[in-house]
C-alpha positions as CSV (number, residue, x, y, z in Angstrom):
1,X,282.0,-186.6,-45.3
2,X,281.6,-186.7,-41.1
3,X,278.8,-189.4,-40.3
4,X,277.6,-189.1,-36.5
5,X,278.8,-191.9,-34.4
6,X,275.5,-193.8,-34.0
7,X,276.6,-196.6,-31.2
8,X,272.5,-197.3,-30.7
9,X,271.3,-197.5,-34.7
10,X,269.1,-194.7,-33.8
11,X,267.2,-194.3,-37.2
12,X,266.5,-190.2,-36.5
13,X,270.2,-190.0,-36.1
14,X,271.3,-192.4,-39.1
15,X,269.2,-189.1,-41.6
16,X,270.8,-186.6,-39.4
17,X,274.0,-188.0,-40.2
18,X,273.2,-188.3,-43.8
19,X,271.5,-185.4,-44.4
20,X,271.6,-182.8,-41.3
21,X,273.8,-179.8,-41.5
22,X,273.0,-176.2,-42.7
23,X,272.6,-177.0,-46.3
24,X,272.1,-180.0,-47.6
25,X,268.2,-179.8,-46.8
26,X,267.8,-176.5,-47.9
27,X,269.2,-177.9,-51.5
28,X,267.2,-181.2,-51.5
29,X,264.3,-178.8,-50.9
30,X,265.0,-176.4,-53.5
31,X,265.3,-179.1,-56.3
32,X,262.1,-180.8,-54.9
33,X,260.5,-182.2,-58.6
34,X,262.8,-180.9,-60.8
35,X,266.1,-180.1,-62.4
36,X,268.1,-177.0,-61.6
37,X,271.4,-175.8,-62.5
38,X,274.2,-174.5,-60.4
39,X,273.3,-171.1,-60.9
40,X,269.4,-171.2,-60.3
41,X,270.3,-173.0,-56.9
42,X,272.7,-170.4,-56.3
43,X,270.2,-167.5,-56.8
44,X,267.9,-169.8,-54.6
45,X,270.1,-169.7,-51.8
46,X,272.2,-166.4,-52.1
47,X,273.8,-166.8,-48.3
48,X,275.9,-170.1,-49.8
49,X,279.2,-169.6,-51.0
50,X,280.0,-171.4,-55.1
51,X,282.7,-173.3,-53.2
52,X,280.3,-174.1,-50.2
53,X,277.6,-175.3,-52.6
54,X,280.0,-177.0,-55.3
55,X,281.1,-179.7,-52.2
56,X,277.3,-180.3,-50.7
57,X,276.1,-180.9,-54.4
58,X,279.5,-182.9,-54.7
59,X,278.3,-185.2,-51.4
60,X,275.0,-185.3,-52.2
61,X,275.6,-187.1,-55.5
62,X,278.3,-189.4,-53.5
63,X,275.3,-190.4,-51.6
64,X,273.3,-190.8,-54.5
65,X,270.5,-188.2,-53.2
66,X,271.1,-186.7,-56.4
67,X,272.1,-186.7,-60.3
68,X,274.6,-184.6,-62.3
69,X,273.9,-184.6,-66.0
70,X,276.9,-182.8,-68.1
71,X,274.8,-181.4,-71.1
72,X,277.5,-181.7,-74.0
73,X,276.8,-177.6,-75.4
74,X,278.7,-174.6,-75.6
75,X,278.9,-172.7,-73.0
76,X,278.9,-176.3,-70.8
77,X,275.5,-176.8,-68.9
78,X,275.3,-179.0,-65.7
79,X,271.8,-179.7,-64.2
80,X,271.2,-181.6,-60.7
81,X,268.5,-183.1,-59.9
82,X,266.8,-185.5,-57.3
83,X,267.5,-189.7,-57.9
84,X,264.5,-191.8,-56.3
85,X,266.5,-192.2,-52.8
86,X,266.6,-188.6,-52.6
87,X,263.1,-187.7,-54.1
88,X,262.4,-190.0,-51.2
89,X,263.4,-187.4,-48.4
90,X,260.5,-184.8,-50.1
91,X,257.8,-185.7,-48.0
92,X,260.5,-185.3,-44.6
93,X,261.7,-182.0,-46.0
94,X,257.7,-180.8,-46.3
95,X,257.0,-181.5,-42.8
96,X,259.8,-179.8,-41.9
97,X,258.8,-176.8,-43.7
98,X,255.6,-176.8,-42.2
99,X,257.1,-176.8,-38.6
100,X,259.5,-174.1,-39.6
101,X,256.2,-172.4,-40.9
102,X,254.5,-172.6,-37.2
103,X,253.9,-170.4,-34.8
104,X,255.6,-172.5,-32.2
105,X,258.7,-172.2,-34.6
106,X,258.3,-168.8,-35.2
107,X,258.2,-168.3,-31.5
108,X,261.3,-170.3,-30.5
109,X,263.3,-168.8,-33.6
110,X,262.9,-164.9,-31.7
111,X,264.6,-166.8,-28.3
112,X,267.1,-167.6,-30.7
113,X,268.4,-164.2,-31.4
C-alpha cells in the first residue's frame, strides 16, 4: 500500500491517502449497506480487471474498511462487506456522488476529454 507523504497532517489528504485512487471508492460505494460477492462487484464494475479488484478488496480489508466472510459450501462462497470504519466513509462517498451528478461536474468532465 503507497500512503501520500502528509508532512502537514492535512486531514483531506490523510482519506485521500487511505482511500483515493481509481477504485477503492467506486467499491466502497458499490457495497454501500450490504454484502456482495466477488462476482456481483465484478459485474458492478466491468472496466476492473479480477486481479485489479482481488488486491483493492485485499487492501481494503488490511485497512479494515471491509470484511471477508469464507462461507464453508461447495462450490466456495466469499462475500465482502462494509465493517463500521468503512460504513463510516458512506455519507463521504454520497456527497461525492452528488457532485459527480452536477452540472458543474458534468461540465468539467467534457474539458476533460
Amino acid at each position: 500500500m503507497r500512503f501520500i507523504d502528509n508532512p502537514y497532517q492535512c486531514p483531506v489528504t490523510r482519506t485521500m491517502s487511505i482511500i483515493g485512487g481509481k477504485w477503492k471508492p467506486i467499491i466502497i460505494n458499490c457495497l454501500g449497506d450490504k454484502s456482495l460477492r466477488f462476482g456481483k462487484l465484478n459485474q458492478l464494475m466491468p472496466a476492473i480487471s479480477n486481479k485489479v479488484l482481488s488486491n483493492e478488496l485485499k487492501e481494503l480489508e488490511a485497512l479494515t474498511l471491509i470484511e471477508r466472510t469464507e462461507f464453508q459450501e461447495l462450490p466456495p462462497r466469499v462475500e465482502y462487506k462494509l465493517t463500521m470504519a468503512g460504513q463510516s466513509l458512506l455519507p463521504l462517498m454520497h456527497e461525492v456522488a452528488k457532485w459527480g451528478n452536477s452540472h458543474l461536474a458534468k461540465q468539467l468532465e467534457t474539458q476533460l476529454h
